[in-house]
N, CA, C and O of each residue as an XYZ file, in Angstrom:
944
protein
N      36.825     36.930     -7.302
C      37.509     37.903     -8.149
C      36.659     38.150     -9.388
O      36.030     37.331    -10.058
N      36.786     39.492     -9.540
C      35.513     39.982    -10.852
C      36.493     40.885    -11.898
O      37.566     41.246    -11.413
N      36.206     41.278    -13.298
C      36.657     41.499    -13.940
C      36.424     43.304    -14.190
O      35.372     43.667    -13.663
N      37.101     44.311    -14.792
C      36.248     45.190    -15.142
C      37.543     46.025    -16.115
O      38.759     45.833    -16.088
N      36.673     47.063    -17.002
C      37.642     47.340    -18.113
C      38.322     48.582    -17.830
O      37.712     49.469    -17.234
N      39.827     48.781    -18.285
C      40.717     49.391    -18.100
C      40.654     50.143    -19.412
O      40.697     49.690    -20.556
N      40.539     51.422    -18.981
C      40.947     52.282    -20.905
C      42.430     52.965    -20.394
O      42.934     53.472    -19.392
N      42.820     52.553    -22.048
C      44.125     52.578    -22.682
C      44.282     53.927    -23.094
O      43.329     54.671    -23.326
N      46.116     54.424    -23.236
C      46.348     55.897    -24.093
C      45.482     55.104    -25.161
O      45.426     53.881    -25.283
N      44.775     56.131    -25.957
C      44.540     55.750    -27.434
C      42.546     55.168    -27.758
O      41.839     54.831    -28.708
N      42.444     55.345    -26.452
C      40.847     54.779    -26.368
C      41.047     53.729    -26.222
O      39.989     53.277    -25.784
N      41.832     52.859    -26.303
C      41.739     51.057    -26.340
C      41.265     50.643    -25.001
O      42.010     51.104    -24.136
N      40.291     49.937    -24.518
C      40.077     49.056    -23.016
C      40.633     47.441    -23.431
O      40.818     46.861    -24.501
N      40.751     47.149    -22.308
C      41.468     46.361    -21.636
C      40.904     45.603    -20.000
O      41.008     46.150    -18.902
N      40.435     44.514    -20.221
C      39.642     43.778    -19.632
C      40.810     42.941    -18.176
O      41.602     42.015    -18.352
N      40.538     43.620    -16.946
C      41.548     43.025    -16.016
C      40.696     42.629    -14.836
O      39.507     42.916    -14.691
N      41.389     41.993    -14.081
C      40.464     41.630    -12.748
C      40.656     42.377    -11.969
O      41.739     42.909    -11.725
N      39.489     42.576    -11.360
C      39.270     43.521     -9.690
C      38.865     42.523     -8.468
O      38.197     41.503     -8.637
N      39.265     42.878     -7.469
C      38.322     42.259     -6.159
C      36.445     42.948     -6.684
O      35.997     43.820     -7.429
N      35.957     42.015     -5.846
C      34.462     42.006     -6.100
C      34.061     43.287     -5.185
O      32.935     43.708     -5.449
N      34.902     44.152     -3.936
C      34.705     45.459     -3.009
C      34.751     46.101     -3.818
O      33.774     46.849     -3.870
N      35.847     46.302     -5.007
C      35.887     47.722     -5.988
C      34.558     47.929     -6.676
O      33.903     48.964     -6.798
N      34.241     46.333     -7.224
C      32.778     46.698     -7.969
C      31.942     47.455     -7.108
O      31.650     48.639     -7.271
N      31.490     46.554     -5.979
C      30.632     47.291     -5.313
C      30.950     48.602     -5.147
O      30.037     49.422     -5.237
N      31.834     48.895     -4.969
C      32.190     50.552     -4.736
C      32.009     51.520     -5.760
O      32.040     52.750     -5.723
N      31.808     50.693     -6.707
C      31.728     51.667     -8.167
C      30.480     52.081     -8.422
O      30.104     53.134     -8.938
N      29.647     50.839     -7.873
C      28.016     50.686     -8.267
C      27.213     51.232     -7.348
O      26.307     51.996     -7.681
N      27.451     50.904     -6.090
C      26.769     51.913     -4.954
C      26.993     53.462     -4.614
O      26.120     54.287     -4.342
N      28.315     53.645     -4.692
C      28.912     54.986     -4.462
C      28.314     56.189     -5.051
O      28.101     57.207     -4.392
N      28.062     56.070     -6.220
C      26.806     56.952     -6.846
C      25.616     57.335     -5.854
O      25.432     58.519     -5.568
N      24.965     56.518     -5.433
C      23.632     56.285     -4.518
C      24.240     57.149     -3.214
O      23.588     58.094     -2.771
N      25.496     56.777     -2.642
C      26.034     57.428     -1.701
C      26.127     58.935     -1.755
O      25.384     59.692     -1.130
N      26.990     59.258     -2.462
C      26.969     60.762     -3.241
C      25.201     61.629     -2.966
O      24.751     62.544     -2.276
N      24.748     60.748     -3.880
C      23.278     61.406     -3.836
C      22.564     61.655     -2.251
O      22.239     62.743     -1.775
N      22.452     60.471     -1.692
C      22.216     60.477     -0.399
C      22.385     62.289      0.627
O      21.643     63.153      1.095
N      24.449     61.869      0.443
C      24.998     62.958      1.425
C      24.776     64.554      0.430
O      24.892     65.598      1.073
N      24.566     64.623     -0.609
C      23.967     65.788     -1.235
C      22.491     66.107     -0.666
O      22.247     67.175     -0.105
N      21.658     65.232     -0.828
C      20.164     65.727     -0.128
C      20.194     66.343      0.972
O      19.588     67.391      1.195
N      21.259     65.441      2.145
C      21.374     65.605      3.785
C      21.967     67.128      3.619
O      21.355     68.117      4.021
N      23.317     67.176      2.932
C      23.948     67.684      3.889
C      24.133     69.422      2.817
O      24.831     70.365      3.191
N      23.509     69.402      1.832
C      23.592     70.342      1.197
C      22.272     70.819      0.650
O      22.305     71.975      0.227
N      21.200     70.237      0.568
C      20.011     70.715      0.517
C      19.460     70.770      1.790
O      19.464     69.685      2.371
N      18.760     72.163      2.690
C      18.443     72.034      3.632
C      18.256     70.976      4.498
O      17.411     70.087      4.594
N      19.547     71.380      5.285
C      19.945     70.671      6.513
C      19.689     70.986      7.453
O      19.918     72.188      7.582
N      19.085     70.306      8.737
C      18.706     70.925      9.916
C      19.711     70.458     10.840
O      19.568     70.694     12.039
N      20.916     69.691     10.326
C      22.235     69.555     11.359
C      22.959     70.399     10.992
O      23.563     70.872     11.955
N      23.367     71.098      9.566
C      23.906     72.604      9.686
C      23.325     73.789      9.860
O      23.973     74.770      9.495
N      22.087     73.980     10.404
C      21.775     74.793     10.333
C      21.717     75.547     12.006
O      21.313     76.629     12.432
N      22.264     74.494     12.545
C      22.017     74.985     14.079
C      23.611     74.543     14.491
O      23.946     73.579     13.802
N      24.344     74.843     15.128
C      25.269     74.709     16.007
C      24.781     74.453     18.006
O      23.987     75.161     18.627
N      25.416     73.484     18.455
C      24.848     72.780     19.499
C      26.734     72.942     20.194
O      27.743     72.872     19.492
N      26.700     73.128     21.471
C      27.837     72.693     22.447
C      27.886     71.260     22.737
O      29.015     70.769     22.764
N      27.127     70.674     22.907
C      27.110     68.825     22.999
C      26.923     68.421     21.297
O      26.347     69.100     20.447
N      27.530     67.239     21.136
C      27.506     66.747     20.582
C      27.255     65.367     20.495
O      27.974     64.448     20.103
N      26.054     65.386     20.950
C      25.133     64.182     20.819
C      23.683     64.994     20.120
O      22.891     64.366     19.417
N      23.541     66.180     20.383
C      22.698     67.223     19.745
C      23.145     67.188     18.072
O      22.277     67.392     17.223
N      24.108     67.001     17.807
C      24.440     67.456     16.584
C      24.416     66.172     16.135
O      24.353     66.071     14.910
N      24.443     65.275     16.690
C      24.175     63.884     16.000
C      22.894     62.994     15.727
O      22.790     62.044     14.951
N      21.830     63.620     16.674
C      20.963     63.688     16.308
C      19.953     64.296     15.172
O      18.977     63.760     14.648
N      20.460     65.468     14.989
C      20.022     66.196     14.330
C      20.497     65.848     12.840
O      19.795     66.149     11.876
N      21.739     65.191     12.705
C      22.323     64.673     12.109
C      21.277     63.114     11.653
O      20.759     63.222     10.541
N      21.060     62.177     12.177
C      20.155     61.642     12.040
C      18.257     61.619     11.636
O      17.507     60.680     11.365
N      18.006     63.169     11.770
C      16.662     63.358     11.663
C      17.132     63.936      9.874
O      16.181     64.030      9.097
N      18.277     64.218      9.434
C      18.249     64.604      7.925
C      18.334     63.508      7.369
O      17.938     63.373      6.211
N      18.848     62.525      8.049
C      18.784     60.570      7.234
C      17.805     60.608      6.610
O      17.548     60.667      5.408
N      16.925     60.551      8.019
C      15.250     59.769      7.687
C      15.027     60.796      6.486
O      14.825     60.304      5.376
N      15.048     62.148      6.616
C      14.192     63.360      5.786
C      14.882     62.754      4.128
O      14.341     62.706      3.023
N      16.101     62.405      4.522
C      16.516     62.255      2.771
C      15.961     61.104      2.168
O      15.443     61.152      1.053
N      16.076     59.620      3.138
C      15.251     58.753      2.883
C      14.333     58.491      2.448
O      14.258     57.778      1.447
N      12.894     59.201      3.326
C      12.097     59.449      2.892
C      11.461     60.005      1.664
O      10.394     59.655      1.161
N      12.212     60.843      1.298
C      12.161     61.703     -0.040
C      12.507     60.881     -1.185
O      11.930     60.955     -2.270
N      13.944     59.703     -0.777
C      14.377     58.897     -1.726
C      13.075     58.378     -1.609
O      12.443     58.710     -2.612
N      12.502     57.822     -0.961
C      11.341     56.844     -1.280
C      10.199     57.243     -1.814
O       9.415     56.583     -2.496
N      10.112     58.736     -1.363
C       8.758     59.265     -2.210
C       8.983     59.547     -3.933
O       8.223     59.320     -4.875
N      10.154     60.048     -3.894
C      11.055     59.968     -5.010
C      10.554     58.499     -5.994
O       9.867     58.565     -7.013
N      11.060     57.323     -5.424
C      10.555     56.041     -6.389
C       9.255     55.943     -6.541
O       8.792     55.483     -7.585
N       8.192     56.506     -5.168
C       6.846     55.944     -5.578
C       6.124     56.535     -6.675
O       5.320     55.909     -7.365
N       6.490     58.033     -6.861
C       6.419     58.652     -8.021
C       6.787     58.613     -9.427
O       6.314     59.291    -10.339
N       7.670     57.753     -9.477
C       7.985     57.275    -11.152
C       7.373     55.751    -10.811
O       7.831     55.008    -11.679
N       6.707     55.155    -10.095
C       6.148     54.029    -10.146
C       4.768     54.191    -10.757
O       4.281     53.466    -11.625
N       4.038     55.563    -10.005
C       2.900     55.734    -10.636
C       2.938     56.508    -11.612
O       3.727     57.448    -11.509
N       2.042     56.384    -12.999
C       2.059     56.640    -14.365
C       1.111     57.928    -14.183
O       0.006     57.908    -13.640
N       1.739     59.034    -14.729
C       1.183     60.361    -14.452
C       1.859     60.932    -13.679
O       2.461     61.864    -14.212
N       2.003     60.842    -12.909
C       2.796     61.712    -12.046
C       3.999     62.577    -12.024
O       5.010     61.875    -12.001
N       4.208     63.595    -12.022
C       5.780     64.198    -12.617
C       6.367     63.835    -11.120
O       5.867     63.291    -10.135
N       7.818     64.458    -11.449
C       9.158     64.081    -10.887
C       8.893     65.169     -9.267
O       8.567     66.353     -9.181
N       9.186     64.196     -8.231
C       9.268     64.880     -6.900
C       9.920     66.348     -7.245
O      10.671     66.539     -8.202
N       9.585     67.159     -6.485
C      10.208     68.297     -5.968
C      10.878     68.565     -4.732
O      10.213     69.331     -4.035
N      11.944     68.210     -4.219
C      12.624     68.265     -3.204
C      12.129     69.241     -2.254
O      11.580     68.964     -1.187
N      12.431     70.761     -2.849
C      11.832     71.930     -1.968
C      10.153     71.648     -1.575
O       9.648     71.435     -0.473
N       9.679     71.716     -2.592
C       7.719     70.784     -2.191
C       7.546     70.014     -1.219
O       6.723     70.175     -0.318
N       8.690     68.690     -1.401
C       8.414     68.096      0.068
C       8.840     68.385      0.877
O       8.090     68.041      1.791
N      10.033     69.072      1.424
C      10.719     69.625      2.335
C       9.116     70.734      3.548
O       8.998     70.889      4.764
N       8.420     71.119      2.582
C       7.427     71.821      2.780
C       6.100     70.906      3.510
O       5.474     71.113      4.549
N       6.031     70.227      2.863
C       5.093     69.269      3.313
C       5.073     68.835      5.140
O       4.044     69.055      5.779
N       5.876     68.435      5.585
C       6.244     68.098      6.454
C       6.192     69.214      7.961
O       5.606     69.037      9.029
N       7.130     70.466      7.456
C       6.182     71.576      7.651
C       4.987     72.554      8.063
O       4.883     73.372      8.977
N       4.140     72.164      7.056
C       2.729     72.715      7.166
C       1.726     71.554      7.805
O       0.528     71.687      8.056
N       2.609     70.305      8.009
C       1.985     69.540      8.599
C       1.650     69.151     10.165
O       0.714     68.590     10.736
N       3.210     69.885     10.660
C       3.791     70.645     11.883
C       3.297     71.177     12.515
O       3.022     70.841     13.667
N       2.923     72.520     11.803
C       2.473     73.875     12.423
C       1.341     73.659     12.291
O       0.767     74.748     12.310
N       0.299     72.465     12.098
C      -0.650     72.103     12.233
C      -1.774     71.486     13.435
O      -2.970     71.504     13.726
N      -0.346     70.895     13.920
C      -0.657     70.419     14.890
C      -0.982     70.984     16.286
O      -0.274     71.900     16.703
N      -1.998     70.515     17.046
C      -2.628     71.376     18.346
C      -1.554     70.568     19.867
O      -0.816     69.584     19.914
N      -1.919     71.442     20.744
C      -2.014     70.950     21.910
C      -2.237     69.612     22.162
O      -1.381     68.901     22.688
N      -3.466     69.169     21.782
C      -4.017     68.128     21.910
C      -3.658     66.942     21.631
O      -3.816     65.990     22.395
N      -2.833     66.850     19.845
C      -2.168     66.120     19.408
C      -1.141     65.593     20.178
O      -1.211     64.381     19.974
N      -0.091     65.840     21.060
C       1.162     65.781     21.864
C       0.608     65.240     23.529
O       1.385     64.718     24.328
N      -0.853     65.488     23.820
C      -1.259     64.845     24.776
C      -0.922     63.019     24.904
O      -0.663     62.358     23.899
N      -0.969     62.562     25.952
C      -0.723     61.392     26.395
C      -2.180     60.412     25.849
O      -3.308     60.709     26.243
N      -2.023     59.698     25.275
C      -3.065     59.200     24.295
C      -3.357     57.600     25.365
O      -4.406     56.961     25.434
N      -2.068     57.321     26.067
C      -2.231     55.799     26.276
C      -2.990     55.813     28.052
O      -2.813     56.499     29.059
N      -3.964     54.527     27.639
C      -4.268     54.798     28.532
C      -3.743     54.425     30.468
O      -2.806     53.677     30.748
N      -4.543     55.096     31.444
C      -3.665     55.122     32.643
C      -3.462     53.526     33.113
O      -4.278     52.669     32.776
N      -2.324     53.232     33.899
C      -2.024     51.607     34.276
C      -3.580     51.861     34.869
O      -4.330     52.834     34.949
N      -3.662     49.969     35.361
C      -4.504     49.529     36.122
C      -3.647     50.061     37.705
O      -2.418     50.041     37.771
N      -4.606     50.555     38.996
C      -4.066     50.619     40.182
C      -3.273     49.490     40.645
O      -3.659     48.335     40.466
N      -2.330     49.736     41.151
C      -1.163     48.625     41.287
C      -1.959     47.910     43.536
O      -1.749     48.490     44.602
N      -2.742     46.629     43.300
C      -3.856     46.161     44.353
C      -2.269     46.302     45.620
O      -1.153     45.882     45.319
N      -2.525     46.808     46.628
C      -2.309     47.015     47.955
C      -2.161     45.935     48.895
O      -3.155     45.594     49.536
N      -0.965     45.295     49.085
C      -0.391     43.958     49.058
C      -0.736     44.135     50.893
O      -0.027     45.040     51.334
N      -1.468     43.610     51.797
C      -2.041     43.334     53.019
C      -0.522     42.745     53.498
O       0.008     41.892     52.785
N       0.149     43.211     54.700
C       1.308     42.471     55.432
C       0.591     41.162     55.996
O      -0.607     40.928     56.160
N       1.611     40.463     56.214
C       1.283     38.712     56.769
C       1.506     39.079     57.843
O       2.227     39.955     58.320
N       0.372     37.847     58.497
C       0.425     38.268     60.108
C       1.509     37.561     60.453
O       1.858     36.412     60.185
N       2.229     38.849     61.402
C       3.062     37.908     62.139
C       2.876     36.973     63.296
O       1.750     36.757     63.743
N       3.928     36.426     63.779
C       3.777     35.352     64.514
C       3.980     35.718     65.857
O       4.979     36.389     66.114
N       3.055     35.330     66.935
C       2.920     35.505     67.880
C       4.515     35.500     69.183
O       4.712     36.075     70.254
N       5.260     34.627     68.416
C       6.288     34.355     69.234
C       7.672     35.915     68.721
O       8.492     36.325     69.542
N       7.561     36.505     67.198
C       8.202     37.398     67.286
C       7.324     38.826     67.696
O       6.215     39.005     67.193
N       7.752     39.544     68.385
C       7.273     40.888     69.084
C       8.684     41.476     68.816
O       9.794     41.005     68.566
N       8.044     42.967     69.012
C       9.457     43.957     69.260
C       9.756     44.218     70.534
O       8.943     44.924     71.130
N      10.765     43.818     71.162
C      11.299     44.231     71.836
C      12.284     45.360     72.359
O      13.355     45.695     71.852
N      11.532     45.979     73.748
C      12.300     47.059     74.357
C      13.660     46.991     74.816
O      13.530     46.192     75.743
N      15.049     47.339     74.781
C      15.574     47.451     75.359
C      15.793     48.622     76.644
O      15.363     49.773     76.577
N      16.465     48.121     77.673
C      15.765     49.626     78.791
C      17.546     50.604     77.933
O      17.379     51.818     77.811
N      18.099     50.398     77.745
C      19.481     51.208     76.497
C      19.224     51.418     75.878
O      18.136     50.929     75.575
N      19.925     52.489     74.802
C      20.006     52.509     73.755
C      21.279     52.259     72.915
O      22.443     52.637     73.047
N      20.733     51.595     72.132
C      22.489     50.789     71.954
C      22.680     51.329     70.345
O      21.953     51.390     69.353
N      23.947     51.649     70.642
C      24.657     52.554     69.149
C      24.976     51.505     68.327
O      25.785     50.647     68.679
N      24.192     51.480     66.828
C      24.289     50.797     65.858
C      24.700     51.268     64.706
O      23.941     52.076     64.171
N      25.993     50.919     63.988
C      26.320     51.184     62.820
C      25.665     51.052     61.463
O      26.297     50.099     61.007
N      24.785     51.412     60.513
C      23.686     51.326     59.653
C      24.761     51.681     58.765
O      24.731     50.600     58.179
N      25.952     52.478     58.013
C      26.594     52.706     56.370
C      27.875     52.916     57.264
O      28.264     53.743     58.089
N      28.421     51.540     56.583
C      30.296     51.804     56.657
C      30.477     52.385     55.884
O      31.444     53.101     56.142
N      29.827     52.679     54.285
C      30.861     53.339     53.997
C      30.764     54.969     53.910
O      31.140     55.721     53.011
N      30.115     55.258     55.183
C      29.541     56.911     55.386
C      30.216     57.273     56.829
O      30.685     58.332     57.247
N      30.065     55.795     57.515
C      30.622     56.212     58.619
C      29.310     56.478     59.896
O      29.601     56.788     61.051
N      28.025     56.307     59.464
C      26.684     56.857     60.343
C      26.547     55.766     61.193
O      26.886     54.587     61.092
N      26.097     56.274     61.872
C      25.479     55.938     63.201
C      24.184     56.301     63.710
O      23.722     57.430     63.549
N      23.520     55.278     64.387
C      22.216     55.239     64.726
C      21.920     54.799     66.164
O      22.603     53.832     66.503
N      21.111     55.242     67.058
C      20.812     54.512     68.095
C      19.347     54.209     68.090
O      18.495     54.900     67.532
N      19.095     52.899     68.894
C      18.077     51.766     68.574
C      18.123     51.274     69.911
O      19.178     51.092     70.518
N      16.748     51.013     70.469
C      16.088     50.229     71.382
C      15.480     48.882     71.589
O      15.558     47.951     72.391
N      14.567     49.339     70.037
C      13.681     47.797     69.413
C      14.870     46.882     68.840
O      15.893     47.292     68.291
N      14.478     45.455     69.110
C      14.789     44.196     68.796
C      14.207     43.443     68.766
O      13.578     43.380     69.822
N      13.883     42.436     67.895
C      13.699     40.761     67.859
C      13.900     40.008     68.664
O      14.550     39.079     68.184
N      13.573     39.791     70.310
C      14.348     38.054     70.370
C      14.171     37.052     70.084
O      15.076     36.279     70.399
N      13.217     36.572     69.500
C      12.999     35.210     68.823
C      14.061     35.157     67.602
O      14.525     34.032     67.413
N      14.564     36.265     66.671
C      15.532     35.922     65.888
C      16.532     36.691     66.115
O      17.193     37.162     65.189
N      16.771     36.915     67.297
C      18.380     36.935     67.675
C      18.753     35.737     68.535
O      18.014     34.922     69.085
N      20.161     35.834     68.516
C      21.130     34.749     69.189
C      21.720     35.192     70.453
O      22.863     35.641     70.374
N      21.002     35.143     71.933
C      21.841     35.523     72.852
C      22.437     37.290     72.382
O      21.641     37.985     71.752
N      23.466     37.723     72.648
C      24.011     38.825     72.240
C      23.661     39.509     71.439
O      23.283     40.670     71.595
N      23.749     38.690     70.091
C      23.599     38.659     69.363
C      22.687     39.145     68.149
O      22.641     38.477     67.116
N      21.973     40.306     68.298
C      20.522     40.837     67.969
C      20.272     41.398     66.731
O      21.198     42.060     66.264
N      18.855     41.265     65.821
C      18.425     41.832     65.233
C      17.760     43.057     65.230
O      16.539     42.898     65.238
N      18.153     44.329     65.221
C      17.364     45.387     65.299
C      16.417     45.743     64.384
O      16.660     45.671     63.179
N      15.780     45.971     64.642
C      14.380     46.578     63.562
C      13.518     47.726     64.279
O      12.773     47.518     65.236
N      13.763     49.141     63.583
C      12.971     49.952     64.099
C      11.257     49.480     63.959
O      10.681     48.547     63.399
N      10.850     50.561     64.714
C       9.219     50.951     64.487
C       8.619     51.658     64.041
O       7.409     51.813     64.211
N       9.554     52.441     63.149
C       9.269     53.505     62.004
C       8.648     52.968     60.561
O       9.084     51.957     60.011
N       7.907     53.529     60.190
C       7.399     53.830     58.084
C       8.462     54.186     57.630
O       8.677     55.239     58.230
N       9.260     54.015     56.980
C      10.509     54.213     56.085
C       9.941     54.340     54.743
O       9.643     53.205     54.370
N       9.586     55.427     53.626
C       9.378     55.186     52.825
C      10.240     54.524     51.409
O       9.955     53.709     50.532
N      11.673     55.545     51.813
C      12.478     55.294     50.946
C      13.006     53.574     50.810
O      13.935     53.183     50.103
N      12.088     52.683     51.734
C      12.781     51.542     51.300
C      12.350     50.658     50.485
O      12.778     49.526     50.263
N      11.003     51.525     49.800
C      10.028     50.557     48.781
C       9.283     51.570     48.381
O       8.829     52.507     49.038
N       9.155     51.227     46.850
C       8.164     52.746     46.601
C       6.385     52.531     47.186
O       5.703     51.507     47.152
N       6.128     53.506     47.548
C       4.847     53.517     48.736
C       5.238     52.553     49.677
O       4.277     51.787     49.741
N       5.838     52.286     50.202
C       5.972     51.502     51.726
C       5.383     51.939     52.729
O       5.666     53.066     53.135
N       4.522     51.238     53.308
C       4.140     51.669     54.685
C       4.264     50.666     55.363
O       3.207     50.188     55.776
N       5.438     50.024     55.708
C       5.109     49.174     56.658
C       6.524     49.188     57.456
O       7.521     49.316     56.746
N       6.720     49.067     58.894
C       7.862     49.288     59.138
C       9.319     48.159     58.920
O       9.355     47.061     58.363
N      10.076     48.695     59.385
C      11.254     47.478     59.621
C      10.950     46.083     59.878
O      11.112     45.081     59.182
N      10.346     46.296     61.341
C       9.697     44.971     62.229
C       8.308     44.273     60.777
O       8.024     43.093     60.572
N       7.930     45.102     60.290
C       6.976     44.225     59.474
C       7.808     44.062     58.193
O       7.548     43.068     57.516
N       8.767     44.891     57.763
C       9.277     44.615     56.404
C       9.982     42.526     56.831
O       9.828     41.456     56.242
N      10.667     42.921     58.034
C      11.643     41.870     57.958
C      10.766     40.331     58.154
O      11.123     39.191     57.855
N       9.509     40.822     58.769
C       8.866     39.429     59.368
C       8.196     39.117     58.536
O       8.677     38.134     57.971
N       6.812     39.594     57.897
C       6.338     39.736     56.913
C       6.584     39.550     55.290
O       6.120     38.593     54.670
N       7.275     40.462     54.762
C       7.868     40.460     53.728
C       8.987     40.023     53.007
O       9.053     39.865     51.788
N      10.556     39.691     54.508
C      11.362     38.859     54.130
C      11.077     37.566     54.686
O      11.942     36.749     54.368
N       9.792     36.909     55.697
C       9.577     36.179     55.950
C      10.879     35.877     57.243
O      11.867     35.191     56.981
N      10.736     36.290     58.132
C      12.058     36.419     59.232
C      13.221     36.077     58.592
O      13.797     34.989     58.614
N      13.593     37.308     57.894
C      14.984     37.244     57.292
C      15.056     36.170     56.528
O      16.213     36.255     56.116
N      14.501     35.000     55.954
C      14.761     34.203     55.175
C      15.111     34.350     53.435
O      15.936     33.974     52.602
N      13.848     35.180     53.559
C      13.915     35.691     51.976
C      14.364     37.095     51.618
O      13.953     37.536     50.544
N      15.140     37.851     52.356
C      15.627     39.225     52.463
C      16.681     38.976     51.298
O      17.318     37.948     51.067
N      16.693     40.142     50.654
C      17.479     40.246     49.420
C      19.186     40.194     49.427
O      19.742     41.161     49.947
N      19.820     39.383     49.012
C      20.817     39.439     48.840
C      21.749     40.814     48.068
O      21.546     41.409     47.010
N      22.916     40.995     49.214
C      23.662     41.577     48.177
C      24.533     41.659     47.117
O      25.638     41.642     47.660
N      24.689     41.734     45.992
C      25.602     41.771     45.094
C      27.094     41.767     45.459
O      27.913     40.898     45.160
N      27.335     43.083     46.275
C      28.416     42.921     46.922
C      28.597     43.401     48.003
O      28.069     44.460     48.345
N      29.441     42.657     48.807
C      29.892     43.227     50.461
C      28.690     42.289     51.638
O      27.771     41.473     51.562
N      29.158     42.766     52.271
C      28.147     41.684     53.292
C      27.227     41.705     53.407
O      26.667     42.601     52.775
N      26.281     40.741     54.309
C      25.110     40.257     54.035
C      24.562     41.260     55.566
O      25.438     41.747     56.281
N      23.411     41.415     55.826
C      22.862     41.763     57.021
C      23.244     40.818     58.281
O      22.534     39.813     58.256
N      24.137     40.825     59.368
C      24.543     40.736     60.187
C      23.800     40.777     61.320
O      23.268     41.874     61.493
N      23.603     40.056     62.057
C      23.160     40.367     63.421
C      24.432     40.954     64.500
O      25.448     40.260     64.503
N      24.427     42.188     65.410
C      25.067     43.133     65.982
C      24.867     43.033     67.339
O      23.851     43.323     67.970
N      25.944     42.588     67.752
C      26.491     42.703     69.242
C      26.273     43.572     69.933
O      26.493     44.663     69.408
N      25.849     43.610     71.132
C      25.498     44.548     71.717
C      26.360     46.100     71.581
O      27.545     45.796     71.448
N      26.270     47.046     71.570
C      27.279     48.370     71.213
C      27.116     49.023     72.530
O      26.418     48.729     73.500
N      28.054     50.110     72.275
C      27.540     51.189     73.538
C      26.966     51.614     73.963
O      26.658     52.702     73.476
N      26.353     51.236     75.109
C      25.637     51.494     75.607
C      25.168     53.327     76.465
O      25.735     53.760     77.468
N      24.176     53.970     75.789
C      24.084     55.542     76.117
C      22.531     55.513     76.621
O      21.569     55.036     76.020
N      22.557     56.147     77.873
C      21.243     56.884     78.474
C      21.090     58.227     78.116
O      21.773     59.160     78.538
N      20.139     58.287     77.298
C      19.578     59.423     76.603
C      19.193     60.707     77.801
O      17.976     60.823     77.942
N      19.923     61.553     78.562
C      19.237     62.591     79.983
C      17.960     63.351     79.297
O      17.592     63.723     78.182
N      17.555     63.350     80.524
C      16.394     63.705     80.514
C      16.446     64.996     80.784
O      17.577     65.383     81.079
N      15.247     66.153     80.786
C      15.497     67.853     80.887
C      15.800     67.556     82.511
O      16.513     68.522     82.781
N      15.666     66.759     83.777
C      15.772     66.955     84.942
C      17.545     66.984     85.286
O      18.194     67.735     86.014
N      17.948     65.869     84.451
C      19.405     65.815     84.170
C      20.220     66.963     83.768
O      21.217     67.323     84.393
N      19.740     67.574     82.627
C      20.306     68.761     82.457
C      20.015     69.993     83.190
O      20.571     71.069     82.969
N      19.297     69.825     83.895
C      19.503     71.214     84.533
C      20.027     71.014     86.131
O      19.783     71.799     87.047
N      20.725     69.899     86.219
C      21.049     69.660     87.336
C      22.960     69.660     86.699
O      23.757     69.293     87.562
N      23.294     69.870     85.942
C      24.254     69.218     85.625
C      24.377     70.591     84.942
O      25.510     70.667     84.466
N      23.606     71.800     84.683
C      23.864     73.305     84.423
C      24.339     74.069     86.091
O      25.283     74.786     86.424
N      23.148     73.482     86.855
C      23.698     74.119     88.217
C      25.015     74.034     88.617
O      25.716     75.002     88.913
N      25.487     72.417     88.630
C      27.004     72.040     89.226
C      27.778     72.893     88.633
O      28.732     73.399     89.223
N      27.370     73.258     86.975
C      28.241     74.418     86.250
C      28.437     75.774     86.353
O      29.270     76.572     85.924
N      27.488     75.821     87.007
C      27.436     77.347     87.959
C      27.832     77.110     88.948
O      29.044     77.307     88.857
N      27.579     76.758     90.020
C      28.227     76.364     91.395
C      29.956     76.376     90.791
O      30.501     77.433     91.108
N      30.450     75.864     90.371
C      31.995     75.356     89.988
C      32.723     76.441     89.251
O      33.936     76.544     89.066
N      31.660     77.300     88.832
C      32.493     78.599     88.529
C      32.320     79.577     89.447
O      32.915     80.648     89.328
């Protein structure tokens, strides 16, 4: 608790206590004042534009901080040094400016220099005992429950499947599953997760599953279909 003086009808003060927040409020608030006068009433570049978002206007709102700041500070360095007369607000406002429209092309170029090439990681050989395997089917595999897609697949693992039980892995380059990937399924999983050992966990929902055999579909061939167009003529 801090003290501060009360004036009386009559001119008389009168010495009472305050909380120590009022002082501060008495003593800084000045500084405040000054502040939001520079920003917001000496050229402002957050009133001077109207924006539909308003994160635009708060920014802009923020670039008059620094500008008043700054000025406060050029402001002190100038009565620090002996000679110097008193800032000119509009002067520096200018400064900044001509310092702007100064600037080239060149200046705004990318200065830093390019990464080092990111070295081209060689797949591990796999192991003689996993191969891809043909199935003579094609067996319908579910790839996104929560899309609902469907895929049909031939290639499998049997060294890391279980009876029924199978790992599919195409024989395709998938890029989207690593940025620059070139290596397929069958090498992502053997290779890179080390036969499923080190394959990435998910955060949530299940883990990669090995898939039971599915329905089984024979893909016809053009001899099929046009035998199976005739019966459709014949039958009409």
């Amino acid at each position: 608790m801090e003290t501060c003086e009360r004036r009386l009808p009559g001119g008389k003060k009168m010495v009472v206590p305050c909380p120590s927040m009022m002082r501060d409020y008495q003593r800084w608030m000045g500084g405040v004042d000054i502040h939001d006068q520079l920003r917001l009433q000496r050229y402002s570049v957050q009133l001077s534009v109207v924006f539909r978002k308003y994160y635009k206007t708060i920014f802009l709102g923020l670039v008059d901080m620094a500008i008043a700041n700054a000025f406060i500070i050029f402001r002190e360095a100038r009565k620090v040094n002996i000679g110097e007369g008193s800032a000119d607000h509009a002067k520096f406002m200018r400064m900044p400016q001509a310092q702007m429209l100064e600037l080239k092309d060149s200046d705004f170029a990318d200065a830093m220099s390019p990464a080092p090439p990111t070295p081209s990681t060689q797949p591990r050989p796999i192991s003689s005992e996993h191969t891809l395997t043909v199935s003579p089917n094609w067996d319908s595999v579910k790839i996104r429950r929560d899309k609902k897609e469907r895929c049909a697949s031939r290639f499998y693992c049997e060294a890391c499947s279980d009876g029924e039980s199978r790992i599919y892995l195409c024989d395709r380059v998938r890029p989207k599953h690593y940025p620059g990937n070139n290596l397929t399924c069958f090498q992502i999983w053997h290779s890179k997760w080390k036969n499923g050992s080190e394959r990435p966990r998910p955060l949530v929902g299940r883990d990669i599953q090995m898939r039971g055999l599915g329905k089984k579909r024979r893909r016809p061939s053009s001899g099929d279909e046009d035998e199976e167009a005739d019966e459709e003529d014949g039958s009409e």
